[in-house]
C-alpha positions as CSV (number, residue, x, y, z in Angstrom):
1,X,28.3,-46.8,131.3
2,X,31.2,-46.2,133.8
3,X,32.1,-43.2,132.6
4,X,28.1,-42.0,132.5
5,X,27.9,-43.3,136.1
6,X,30.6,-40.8,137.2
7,X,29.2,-38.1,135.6
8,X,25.8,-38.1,136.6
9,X,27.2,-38.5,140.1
10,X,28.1,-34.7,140.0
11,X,24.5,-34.1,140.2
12,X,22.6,-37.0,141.1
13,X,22.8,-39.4,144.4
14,X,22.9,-43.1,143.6
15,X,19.5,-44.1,144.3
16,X,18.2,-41.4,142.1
17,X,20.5,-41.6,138.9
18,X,19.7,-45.5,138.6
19,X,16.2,-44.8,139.4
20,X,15.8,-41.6,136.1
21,X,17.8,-44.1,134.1
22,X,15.9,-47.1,134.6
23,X,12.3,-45.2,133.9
24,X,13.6,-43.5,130.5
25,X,15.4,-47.4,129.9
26,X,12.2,-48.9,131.1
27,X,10.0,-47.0,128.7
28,X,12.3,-47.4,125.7
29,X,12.4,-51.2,126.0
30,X,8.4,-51.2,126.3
31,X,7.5,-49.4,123.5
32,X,10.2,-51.7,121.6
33,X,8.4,-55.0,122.3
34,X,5.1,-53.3,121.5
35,X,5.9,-51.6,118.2
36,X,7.2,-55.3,117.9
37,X,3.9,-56.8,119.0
38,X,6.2,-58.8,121.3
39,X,4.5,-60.8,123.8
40,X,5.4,-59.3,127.6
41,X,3.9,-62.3,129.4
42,X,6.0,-65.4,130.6
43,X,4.8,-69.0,130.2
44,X,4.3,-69.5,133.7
45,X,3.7,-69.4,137.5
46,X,6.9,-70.3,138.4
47,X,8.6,-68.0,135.8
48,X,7.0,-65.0,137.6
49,X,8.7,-66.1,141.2
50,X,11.6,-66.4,139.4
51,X,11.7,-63.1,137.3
52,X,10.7,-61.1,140.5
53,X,13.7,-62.8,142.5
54,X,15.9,-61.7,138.8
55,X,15.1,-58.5,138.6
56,X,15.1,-57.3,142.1
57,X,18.5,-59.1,143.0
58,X,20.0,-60.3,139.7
59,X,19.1,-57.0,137.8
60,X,17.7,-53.7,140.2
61,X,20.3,-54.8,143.5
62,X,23.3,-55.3,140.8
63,X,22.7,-51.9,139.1
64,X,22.4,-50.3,142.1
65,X,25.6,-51.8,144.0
66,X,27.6,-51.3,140.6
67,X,26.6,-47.5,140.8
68,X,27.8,-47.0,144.4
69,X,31.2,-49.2,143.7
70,X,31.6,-46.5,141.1
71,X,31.4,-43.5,143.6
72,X,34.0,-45.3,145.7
73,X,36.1,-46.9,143.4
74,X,38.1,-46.3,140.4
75,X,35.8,-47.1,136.6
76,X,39.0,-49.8,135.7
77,X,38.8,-51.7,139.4
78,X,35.0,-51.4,139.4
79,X,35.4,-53.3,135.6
80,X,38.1,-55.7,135.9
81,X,36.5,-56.8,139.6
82,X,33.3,-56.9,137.8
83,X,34.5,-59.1,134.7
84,X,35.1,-62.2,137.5
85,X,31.6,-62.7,137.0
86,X,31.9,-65.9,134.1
87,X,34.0,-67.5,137.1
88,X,30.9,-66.9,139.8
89,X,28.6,-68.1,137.1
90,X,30.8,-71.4,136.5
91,X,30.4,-71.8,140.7
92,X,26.7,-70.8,140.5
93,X,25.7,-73.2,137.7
94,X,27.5,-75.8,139.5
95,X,25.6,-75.3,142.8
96,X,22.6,-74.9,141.3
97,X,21.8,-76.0,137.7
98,X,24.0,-79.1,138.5
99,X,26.6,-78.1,135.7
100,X,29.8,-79.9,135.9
101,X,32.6,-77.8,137.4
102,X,35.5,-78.7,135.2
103,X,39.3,-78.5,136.0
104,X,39.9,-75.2,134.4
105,X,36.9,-73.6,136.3
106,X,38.9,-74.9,139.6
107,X,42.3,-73.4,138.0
108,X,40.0,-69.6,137.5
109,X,39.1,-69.6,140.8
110,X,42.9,-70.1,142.2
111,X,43.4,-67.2,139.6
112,X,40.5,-65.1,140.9
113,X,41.4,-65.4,144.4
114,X,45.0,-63.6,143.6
115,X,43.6,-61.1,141.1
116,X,41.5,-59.8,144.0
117,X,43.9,-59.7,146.2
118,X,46.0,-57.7,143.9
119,X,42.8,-55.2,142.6
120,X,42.2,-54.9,146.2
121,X,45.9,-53.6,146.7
122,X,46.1,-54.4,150.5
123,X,48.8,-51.8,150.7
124,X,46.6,-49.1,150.6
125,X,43.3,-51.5,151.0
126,X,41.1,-48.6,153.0
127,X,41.1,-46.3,149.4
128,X,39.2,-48.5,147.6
129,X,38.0,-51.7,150.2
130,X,34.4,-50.1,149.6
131,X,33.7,-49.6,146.2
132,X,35.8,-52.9,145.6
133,X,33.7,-54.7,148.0
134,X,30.7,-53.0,146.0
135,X,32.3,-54.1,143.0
136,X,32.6,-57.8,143.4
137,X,28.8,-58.0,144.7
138,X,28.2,-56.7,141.4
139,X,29.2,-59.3,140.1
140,X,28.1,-61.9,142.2
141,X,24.0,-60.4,141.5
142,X,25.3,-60.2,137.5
143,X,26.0,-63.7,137.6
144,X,22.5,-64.3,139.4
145,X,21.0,-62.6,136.5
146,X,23.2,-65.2,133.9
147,X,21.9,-68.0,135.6
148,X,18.3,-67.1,135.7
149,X,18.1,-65.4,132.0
150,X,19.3,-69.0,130.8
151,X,17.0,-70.8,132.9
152,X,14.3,-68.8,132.0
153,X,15.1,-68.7,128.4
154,X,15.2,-72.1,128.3
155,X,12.0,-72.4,129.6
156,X,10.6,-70.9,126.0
157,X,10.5,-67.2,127.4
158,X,11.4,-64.6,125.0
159,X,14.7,-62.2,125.7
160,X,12.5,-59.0,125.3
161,X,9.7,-60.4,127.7
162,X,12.7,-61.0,130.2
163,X,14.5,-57.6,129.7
164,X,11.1,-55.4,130.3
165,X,10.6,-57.5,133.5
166,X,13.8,-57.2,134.8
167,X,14.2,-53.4,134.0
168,X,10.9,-52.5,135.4
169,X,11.3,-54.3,138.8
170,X,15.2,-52.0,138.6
171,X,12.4,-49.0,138.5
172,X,10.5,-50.5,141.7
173,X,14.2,-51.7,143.5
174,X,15.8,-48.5,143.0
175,X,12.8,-46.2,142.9
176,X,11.3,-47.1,146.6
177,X,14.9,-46.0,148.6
178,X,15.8,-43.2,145.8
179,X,12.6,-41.2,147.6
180,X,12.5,-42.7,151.2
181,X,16.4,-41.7,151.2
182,X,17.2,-39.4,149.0
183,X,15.4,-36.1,147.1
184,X,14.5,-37.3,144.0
185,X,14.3,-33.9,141.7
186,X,14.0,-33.2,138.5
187,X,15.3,-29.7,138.6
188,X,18.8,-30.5,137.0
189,X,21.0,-29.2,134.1
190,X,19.9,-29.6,131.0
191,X,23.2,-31.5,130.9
192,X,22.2,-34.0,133.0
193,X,18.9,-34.3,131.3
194,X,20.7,-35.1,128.4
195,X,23.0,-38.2,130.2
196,X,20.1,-39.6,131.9
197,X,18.8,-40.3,128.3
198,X,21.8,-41.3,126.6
199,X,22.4,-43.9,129.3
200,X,18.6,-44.7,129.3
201,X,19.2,-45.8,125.5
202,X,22.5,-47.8,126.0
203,X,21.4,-49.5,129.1
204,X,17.8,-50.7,127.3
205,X,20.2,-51.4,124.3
206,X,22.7,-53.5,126.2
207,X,20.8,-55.6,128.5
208,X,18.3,-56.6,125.3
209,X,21.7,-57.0,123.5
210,X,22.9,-59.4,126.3
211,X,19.6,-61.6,127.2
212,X,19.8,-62.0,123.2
213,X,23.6,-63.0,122.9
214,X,23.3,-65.5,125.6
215,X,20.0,-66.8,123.9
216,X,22.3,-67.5,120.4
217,X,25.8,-67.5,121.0
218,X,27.9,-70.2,122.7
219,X,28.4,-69.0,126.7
220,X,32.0,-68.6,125.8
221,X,32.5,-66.5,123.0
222,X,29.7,-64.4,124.3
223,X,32.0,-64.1,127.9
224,X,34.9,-63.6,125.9
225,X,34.1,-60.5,123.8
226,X,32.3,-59.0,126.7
227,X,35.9,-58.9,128.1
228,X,36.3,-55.4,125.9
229,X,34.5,-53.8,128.7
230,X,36.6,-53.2,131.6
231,X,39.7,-52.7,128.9
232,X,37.3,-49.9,127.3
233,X,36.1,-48.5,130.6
234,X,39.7,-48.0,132.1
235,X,40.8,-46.2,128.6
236,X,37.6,-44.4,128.9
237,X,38.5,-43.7,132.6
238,X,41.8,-42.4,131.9
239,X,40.7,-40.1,129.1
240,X,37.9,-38.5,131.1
241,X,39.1,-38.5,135.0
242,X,42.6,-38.9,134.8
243,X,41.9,-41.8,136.1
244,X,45.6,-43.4,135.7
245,X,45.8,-47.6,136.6
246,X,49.0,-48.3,138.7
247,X,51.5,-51.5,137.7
248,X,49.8,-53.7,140.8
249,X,46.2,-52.7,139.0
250,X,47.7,-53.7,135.5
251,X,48.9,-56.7,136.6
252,X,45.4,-57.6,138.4
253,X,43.9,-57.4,134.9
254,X,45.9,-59.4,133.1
255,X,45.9,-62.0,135.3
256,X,41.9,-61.6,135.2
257,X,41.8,-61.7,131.8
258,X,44.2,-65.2,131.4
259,X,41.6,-66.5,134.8
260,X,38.4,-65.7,132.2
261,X,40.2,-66.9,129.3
262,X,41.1,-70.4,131.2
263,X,37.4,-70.3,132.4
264,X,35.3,-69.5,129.1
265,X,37.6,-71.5,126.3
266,X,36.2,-74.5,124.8
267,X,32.9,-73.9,127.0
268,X,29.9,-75.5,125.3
């Protein structure tokens, strides 16, 4: 999705390439759930309050913010920045669900608090302070998302129910600024056309893939393999954009990965 990201940023401003993405995303998941005969309504009041708060920060705000860190950032910072988000989560879960906060959570965060310092690379920390910055909101509203798709979940609601929701109220969150802001048009190369619905399908695939995962897997092996992102991305972003990771960036990420390692293993 990185690598998509970039390349629609040729033609497309931010507001408008999440906004194309998220309709043909948007109607892909729908007609999913009702050649499924899914149910799209939620068991309750409350649910509604809380999908609406999910989908505007946890789902709409974080695509939107991860788009922008990508037109200011490298795709292998942007990922590795990003792939703190098990650690937030731990922090989140503690403040809010009432989770324990165990020793190796506490250990992570000592960990995260170098790897950003290093993927920030405060020698030259004005080439990429924006798109980092961008970055790690990312995955603060990501880890918003964990937090409510489990609670939600939990609550009986189906993972298709909750990935319609969330993708439609993307639409709304990046579709309201996309033409108040920017010139939202649809006179653009057929190659364009043609990565808007490519990334359409994968992001309807993947965020139904994710509220699913979390819904049957263990929180930690499900964190753990989702750590083949940012490694993918940044091989993705050097093939691509020449996009080549220096030794302080390499170091970053494998300190990140020991900090999700020491924060996901054993969990549940």
């Amino acid at each position: 999705m990185g690598v998509l990201v970039k390349a629609l940023s040729v033609d497309l401003s931010p507001f408008s390439q999440v906004f194309l993405r998220l309709c043909v995303s948007g109607v892909l998941t729908l007609a999913f759930i009702l050649y499924k005969k899914k149910s799209l309504l939620l068991k309750s009041k409350s649910d509604y309050l809380l999908i609406l708060f999910m989908g505007v920060v946890g789902y709409g705000a974080q695509i939107v913010v991860f788009t922008f860190s990508l037109y200011h950032t490298t795709i292998g910072n942007a990922l590795f920045i990003f792939s703190a988000y098990p650690i937030i989560t731990a922090l989140l879960a503690w403040g809010f669900l009432k989770e324990k906060l165990i020793k190796r959570h506490s250990i992570a965060l000592i960990l995260l608090s170098c790897i950003l310092f290093l993927l920030f690379d405060p020698t030259h920390i004005n080439k990429y302070l924006l798109g980092n910055t961008l970055a790690f909101l990312t995955c603060v509203t990501f880890a918003i998302y964990v937090i409510c798709s489990r609670v939600l979940t939990k609550r009986g609601n189906s993972p298709e129910a909750i990935t319609v929701w969330s993708i439609w109220l993307g639409v709304l969150t990046s579709g309201i600024p996309a033409f108040l802001f920017e010139h939202v048009t649809l006179q653009i190369s057929p190659q364009t056309y043609i990565f808007i619905l490519v990334f359409g399908l994968l992001n309807a695939a993947a965020w139904n893939l994710v509220n699913k995962g979390f819904a049957t897997v263990k929180a930690g092996v499900g964190t753990m393999i989702l750590l083949l992102e940012p490694v993918l991305g940044s091989f993705l972003g050097l093939l691509f954009f020449h996009e080549i990771p220096t030794m302080t960036f390499i170091i970053g990420a494998i300190i990140m990965i020991t900090a999700i390692y020491i924060a996901t293993f054993s969990l549940e």
